[in-house]
Structure formats: C-alpha cells, structure tokens
SETI-145351 format. One line per 8 residues: number of its first residue (from 1); their letters; for each residue x, y, z of C-alpha. Coordinates in pm, whole numbers, plus 50000, padded with zeros to 5 digits. Each point is the difference from the previous one (the first is absolute). Layout:
N
NUM) A) X/Y/Z; ... $
END
This chain:
454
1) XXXXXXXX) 50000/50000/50000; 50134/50361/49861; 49975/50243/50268; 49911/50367/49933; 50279/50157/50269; 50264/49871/50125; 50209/50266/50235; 50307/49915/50138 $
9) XXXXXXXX) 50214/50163/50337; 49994/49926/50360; 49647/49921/50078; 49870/50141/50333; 49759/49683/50114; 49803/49914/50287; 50318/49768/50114; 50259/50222/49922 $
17) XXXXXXXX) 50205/50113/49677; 50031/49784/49772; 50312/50118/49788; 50072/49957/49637; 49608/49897/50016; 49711/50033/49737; 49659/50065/50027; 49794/49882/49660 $
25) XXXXXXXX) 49632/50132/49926; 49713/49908/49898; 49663/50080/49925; 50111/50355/50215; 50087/49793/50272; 50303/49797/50157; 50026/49629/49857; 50331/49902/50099 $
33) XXXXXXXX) 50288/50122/50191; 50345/49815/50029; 50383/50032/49976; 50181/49907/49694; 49887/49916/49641; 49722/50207/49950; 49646/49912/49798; 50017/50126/49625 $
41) XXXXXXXX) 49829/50344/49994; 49811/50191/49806; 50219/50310/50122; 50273/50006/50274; 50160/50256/50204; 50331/49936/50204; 50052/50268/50263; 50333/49898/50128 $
49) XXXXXXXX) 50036/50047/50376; 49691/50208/50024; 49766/49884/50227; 49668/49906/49883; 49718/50026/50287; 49645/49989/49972; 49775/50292/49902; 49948/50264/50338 $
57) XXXXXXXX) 49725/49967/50077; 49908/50436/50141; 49722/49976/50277; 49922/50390/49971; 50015/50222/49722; 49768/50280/49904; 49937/49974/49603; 49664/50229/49963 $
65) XXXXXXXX) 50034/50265/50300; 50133/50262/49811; 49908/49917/49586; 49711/49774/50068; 49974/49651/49844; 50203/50121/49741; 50291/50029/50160; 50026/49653/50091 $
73) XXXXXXXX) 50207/49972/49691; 50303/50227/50085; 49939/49812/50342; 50089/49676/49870; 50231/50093/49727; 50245/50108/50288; 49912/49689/50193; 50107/49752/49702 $
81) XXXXXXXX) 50340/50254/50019; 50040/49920/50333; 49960/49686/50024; 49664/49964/50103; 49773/49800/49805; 49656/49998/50243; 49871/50272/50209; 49744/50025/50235 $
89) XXXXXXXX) 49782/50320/49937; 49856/50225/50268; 49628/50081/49930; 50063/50383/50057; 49949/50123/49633; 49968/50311/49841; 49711/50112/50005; 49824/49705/50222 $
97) XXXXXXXX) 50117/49728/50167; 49960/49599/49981; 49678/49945/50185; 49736/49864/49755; 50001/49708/49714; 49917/50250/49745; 50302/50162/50146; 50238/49665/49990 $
105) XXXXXXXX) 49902/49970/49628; 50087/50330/49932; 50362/49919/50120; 50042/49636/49872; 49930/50193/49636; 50206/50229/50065; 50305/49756/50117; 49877/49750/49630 $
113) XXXXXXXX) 50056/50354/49835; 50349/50157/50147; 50151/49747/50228; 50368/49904/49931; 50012/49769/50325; 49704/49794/50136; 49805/50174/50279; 49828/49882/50338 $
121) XXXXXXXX) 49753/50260/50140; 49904/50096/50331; 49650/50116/50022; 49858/50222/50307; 49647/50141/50160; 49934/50347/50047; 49831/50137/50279; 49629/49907/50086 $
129) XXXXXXXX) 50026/49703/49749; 49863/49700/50068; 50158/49686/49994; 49810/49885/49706; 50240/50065/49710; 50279/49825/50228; 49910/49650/49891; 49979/50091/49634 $
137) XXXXXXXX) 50346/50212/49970; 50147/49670/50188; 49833/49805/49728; 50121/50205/49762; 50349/49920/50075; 50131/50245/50233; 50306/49897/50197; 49939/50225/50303 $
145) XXXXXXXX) 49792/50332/50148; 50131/50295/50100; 49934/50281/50228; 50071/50296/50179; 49985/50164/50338; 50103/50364/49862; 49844/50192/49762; 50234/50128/49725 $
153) XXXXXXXX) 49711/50048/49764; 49577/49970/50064; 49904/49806/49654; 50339/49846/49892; 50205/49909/50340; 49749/50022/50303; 50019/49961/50383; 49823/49640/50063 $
161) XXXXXXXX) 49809/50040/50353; 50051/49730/50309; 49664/49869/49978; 50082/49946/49609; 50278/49837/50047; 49894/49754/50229; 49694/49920/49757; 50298/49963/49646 $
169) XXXXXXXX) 50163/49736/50236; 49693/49829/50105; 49908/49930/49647; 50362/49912/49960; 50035/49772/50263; 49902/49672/49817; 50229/50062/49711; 50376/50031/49971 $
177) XXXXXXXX) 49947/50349/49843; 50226/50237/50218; 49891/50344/50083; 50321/50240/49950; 49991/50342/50145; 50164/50339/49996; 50074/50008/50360; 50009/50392/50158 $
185) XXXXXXXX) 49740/50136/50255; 49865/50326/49845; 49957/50178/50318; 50351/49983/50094; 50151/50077/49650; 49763/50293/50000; 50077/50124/50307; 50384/49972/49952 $
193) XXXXXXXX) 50001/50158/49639; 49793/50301/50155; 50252/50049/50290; 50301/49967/49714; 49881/50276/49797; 49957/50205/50306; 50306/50024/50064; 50094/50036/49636 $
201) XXXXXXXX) 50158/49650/49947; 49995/49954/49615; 50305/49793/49944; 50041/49570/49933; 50145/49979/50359; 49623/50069/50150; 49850/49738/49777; 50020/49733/50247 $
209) XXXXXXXX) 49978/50220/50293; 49667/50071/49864; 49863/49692/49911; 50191/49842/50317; 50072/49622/50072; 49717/50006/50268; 49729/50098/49723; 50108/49664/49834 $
217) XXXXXXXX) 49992/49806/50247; 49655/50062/50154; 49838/49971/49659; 50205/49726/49982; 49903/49821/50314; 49627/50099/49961; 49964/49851/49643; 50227/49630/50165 $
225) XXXXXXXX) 49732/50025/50266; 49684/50008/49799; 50122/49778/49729; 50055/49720/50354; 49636/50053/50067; 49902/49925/49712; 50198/49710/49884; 50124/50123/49715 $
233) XXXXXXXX) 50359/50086/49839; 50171/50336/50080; 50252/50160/49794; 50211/50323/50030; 50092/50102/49696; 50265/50190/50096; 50181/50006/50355; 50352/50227/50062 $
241) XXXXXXXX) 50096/49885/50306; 50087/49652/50153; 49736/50107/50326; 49742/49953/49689; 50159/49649/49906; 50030/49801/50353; 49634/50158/50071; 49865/49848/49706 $
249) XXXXXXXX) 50206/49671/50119; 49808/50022/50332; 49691/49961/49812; 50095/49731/49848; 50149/49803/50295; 49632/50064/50145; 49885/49764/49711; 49866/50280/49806 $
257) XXXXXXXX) 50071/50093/49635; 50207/50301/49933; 50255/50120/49787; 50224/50293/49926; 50159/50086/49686; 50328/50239/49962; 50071/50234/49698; 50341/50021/49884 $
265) XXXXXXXX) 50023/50352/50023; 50034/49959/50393; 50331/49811/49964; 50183/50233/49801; 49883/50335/50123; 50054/50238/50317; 49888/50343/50038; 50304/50093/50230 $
273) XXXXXXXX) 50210/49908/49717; 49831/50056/49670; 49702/50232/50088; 50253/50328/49906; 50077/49853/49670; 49666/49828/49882; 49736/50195/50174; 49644/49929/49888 $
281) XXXXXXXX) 50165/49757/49762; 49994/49752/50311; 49664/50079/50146; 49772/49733/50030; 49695/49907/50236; 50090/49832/50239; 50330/50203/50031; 50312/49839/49985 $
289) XXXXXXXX) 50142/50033/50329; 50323/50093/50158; 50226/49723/50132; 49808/49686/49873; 50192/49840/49693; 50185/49737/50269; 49740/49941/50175; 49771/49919/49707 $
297) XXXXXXXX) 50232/49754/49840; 49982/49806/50371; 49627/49957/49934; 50099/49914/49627; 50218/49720/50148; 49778/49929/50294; 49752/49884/49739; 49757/50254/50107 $
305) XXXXXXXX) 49956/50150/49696; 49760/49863/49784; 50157/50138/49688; 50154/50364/49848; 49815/50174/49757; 50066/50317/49799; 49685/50195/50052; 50058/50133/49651 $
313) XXXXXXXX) 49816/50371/49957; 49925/50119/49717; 50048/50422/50047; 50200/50194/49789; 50243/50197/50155; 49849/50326/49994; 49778/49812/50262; 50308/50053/50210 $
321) XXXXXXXX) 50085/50381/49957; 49753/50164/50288; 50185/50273/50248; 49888/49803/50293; 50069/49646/50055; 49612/49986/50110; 49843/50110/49651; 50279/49732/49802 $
329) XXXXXXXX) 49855/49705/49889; 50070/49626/50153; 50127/49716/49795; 50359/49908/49816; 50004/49807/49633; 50182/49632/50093; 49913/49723/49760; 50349/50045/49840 $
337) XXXXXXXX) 50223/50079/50300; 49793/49686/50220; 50184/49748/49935; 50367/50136/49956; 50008/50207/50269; 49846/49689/50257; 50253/49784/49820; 50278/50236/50073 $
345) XXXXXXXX) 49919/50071/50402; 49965/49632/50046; 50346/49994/49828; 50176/50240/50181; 49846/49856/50330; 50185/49693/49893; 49758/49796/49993; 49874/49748/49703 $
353) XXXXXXXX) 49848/50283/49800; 49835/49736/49703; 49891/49763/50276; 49822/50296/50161; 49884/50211/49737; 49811/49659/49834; 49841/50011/50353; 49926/50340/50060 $
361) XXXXXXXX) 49889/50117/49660; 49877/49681/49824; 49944/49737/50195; 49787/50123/50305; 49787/50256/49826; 49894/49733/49756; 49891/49786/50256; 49821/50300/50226 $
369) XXXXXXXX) 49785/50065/49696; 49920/49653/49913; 50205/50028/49703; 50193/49686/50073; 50154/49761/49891; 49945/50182/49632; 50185/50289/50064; 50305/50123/50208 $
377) XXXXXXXX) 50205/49601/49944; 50204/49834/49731; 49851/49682/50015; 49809/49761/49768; 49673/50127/49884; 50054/50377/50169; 49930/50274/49768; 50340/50064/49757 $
385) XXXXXXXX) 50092/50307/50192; 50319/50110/50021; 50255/50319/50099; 50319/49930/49885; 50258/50178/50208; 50339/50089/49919; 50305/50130/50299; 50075/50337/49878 $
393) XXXXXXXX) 50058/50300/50207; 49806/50336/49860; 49862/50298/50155; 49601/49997/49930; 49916/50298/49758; 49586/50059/49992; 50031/50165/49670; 50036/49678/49845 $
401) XXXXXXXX) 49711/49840/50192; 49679/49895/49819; 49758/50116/50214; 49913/50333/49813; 50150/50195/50324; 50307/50028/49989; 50080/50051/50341; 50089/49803/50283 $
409) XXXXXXXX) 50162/50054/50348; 50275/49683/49959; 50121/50237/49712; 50378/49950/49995; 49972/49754/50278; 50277/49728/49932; 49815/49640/49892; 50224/49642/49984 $
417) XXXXXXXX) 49731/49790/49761; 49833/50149/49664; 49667/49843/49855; 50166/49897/49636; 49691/49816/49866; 49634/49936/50153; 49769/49714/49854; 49621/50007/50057 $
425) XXXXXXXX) 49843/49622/49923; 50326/49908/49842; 49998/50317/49738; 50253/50235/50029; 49832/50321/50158; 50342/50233/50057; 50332/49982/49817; 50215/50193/50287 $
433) XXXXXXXX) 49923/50372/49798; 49654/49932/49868; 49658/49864/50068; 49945/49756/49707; 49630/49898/50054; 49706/50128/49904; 49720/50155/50249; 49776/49734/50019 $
441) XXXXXXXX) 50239/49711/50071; 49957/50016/50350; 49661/49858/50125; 49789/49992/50291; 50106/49746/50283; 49726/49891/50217; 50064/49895/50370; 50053/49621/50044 $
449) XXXXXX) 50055/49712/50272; 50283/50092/50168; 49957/50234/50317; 50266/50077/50289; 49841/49850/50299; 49968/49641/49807 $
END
C-alpha cells in the first residue's frame, strides 16, 4: 500500500522520541509509524534533526472579538504559522456572542468558509437565559461554556450573576462539559481602578495593583465553590499566581472537579522588568503579575496545571495607544509566538522542553476538550497533524507574523525552535514563510469521548 505522506525526523511520541523515525499517512490520518525503511509514498519530506511533534492543540484564542466571524481566517492563518493546527474558540464575537444554535451555525460556516486550522468552540449563556439552549449548543458540538464574573462589555462580554452561575453548572453537572470562567470580582477591580486614577496612576506598573491578586482569587474561590455544589466541572481560564493553582488542587483533593489553565504570557513577562519598555503592549486581564514566572513553572511541574494556552486577541495595536493604562485595551496576539516561546522557557529551565511542550500544548488540551485521542498524539489513526520544528536561535520579529497585526510584545524576544513546516490532516498548511492552504481547509471539530476526569 502507497502512502500519501511519509515525513521523516525525530518523532516526538507518546513513549518518547523516536529518532531517524517516520510517520506515513493516510486517508489524513496516521497509518504507520516505525524506524527504518520507510513505506513508498506518494510524497516525502525528510526534516533532518528537526523534531516533528504533534499539532498544538491552543485552548484559548479569540478569532471573532475584534473582526467578527470573519476574522477567524487571519486567526488561523497565524495558527497553522505557529504551529498550531486546532484551536478552541471563545464564544465572545463581534458583534454577539456564542449563545444560541442559530448562533453555532453561524460560526461553524464561518470556520467551512475561512478556517486554515480546525476549530473547537466554546459556547456561553448570557444573563437571564435559561438553561434551555444549553443542551442543544452541547449537542451541537461545543467542547466547553464560558463565563464571566466582570463585565467588560453588556451584550458581547457580560458579568454572569451567582444565582446564574450556580443554575449553568447545574445543567452541567451530568455531562463532562466544563464551565470556564474569567475569574475577577467586579466590585473590587472597580473599586481599585477608581482609587488608581485618583491619585493619577496611569502607567503599566498600576495594572495589577488595580486589578489585585485578591480580586482573582475571590472570584476565583466563589466560582470553585458553586461549581462543588453543584457537581459539575470548574475551570479558570486563566490563573497568575501559584495561590490560584494549589487552591484549585484543594478542590480537587475534596473529590470535586476543577481545573486551572495558565497562559504563556505569565511565564515570560514581569512588569518590574518589562512594564518601562512594553507598556500597554503587555496588558492583559488578568494582569500579569510581579514576581510569579518561578513560581508558576512549580505548578507547571507540580502537575497542577491543566495545560498553557495563548489566549490569542485579536486587537490591532492602535487598541493599545490610550494615555492611561485604564482606557488601553486588554489582550496580546500569540498563536505564532505559543509554542516557541513555551518551548524555549522549558529549555532554558533545563528541563525536557519536547517532552513538555507535547504535554502542555498538545497533549492535555486535546484531552480537556474531548478532542482525544484524534488530535494532540502521533499515533495510529490520530489526525495527520504535525509542527515540524527545527533548533535555530532568532529573535521573533511581528512584522513577519500572519496574523494581519503586526505587533506583538515577544517582539525581538530571543526564541531556540522555529515552526519550519505545519501539516493539517496530512496536507501541508505552512512552508516556514507562507501559509499554503486555502481558507476552507480547516473544518469544524466537534467535542468527543475523551474528558479529563475519566
């Protein structure tokens, strides 16, 4: 039998490398993998010493918040360029969010229209909905719900009340459907952003004073509490300190399910040391906080982190360019810079940065979303996926990103891997300096089996 792909390097699998290895594909997914004489081939690619890992999987990007459902197509143009060849979609689009069928169709057309990568979509309830459409978005294929506790927006990105909540995770509760939230008690941040601008604080460095650890964590804390009552599984999207990580932990000692999710932002970036140089360029919600970048790479290493994520936003830069830190907008682009700069911390940490990346960025997130054992594994009868990545030393330069930004605060940030080819269902998606697929070639990727608490 003639295989259509046959790629050859040191293949990242679920025992370990395998070098001088091959990987041969059919049908768009993995028939055979082995060491040696290789299956004739259709076409074959030999990448030397690269390494060739499966496709990241991204648990939370942002396609449609600032372009709408069009813009899922720059979205996943510069997630095929880095690397990334699935990612899960928050429901917060521009103009409405995720919280109907009619709406989910909307999207999955969308994605069949522009998507270079496959997408998985979170879907979410606004307030005073009722639980009705929650069955039918979960039959529709979303992989998880999200929420918020603070309001950055009435119709598009809404404050979720208690009461709410508690009713999302009692519908929940019988499935394996997480509820994610954005985890910061409005009061406090309110409060704290009002006293900041009283005393004419404007700058980065007030960021996290005024949107302080303490905000987090009682959001946080509420949101573990009510998803225990109810049974159901509790996830925080995004935590930035390791206080956030070991209580999530204590939850889940207690027997209940809960999770916590890291971006990689939070492991590169300090405000004491890069807030003069990057400015609003590093603002993000919940703020990246001073001191934490050890600390977080215990809880990596713990294995309290249920995966890293980008959280990919999709803002121009001129989003960025306010007088006062207050009236800049939150949110970095990431898809390209995920994987290379996780890859390269791990590195310098000295640990096994390909054992831990296929962990962090592929493995786990496909198996949070149900989205195993198809995606985020070389192994026979996954999804042909692949990143191929090559050790080469290069300062990252946004210009050259394919995100239609152009911008990027790991700009000139020194990375030890490149992405030097990216294939989606065994068809060559990236060539390391362009996307090569069409829009359309990505498709919609409904949740599946697999579930974290199994």
């Amino acid at each position: 039998m003639i295989a259509e792909l046959v790629i050859r390097g040191t293949i990242v699998a679920p025992d370990g490398p395998i070098e001088r290895g091959w990987i041969a594909v059919k049908d768009g997914m993995i028939s055979a993998i082995g060491t040696g004489e290789a299956p004739d081939a259709a076409e074959s690619f030999d990448c030397g010493d690269s390494l060739v890992i499966p496709g990241v999987v991204d648990g939370q990007t942002h396609a449609a918040s600032y372009g709408g459902l069009p813009g899922i197509r720059s979205t996943t143009a510069s997630a095929v360029a880095g690397g990334v060849t699935t990612i899960v979609d928050m429901p917060y689009d521009n103009p409405a969010p995720l919280n109907t069928v009619e709406r989910l169709a909307d999207k999955i057309a969308a994605i069949e229209q522009h998507a270079h990568a496959d997408v998985a979509l979170y879907g979410t309830v606004m307030p005073g909905q009722t639980m009705s459409e929650v069955e039918p978005l979960i039959d529709g294929g979303v992989v998880a719900f999200k929420i918020s506790t603070f309001e950055s927006s009435p119709t598009r990105f809404p404050r979720i009340a208690s009461d709410q909540i508690l009713a999302i995770f009692t519908a929940l509760a019988e499935s394996v459907i997480p509820l994610g939230v954005h985890n910061e008690d409005q009061e406090i941040v309110r409060a704290y952003i009002a006293a900041a601008k009283a005393a004419g604080k404007d700058g980065i460095e007030a960021h996290s004073e005024s949107r302080p650890p303490s905000a987090e964590m009682a959001a946080t804390a509420q949101f573990l509490e009510l998803g225990a009552a109810a049974g159901a599984h509790a996830h925080i999207v995004h935590l930035t300190t390791a206080r956030g990580f070991q209580l999530v932990d204590n939850y889940l000692a207690d027997g209940f399910r809960a999770t916590g999710e890291l971006c990689v932002h939070y492991l590169w970036f300090d405000p004491d040391k890069d807030g003069a140089e990057l400015g609003a360029r590093m603002k993000v919600n919940p703020p990246i906080r001073p001191g934490q970048i050890d600390a977080l790479w215990e809880e990596i290493l713990a294995g309290r982190v249920a995966f890293v994520s980008s959280d990919h936003s999709s803002w121009p830069i001129d989003n960025k360019f306010t007088p006062s830190i207050f009236d800049a907008g939150a949110g970095v682009p990431g898809l390209e810079t995920l994987l290379p700069a996780f890859y390269t911390a791990a590195e310098k940490r000295g640990l096994d940065a390909a054992i831990i990346t296929v962990e962090q960025l592929c493995e786990r997130p496909a198996r949070f979303f149900g989205l195993w054992p198809q995606k985020g594994t070389i192994r026979i009868g996954a999804d042909a996926d692949f990143t191929i990545l090559a050790p080469e030393t290069y300062a990252w330069d946004s210009s050259k990103a394919h995100d239609e930004l152009n911008w990027s605060p790991f700009d000139g940030r020194e990375f030890s891997v490149r992405v030097t080819r990216t294939y989606l269902g065994g068809k060559l998606a990236f060539d390391g300096k362009n996307v090569v697929n069409r829009p359309g070639s990505g498709r919609y990727v409904r949740r599946g089996t697999s579930h974290w608490f199994e």
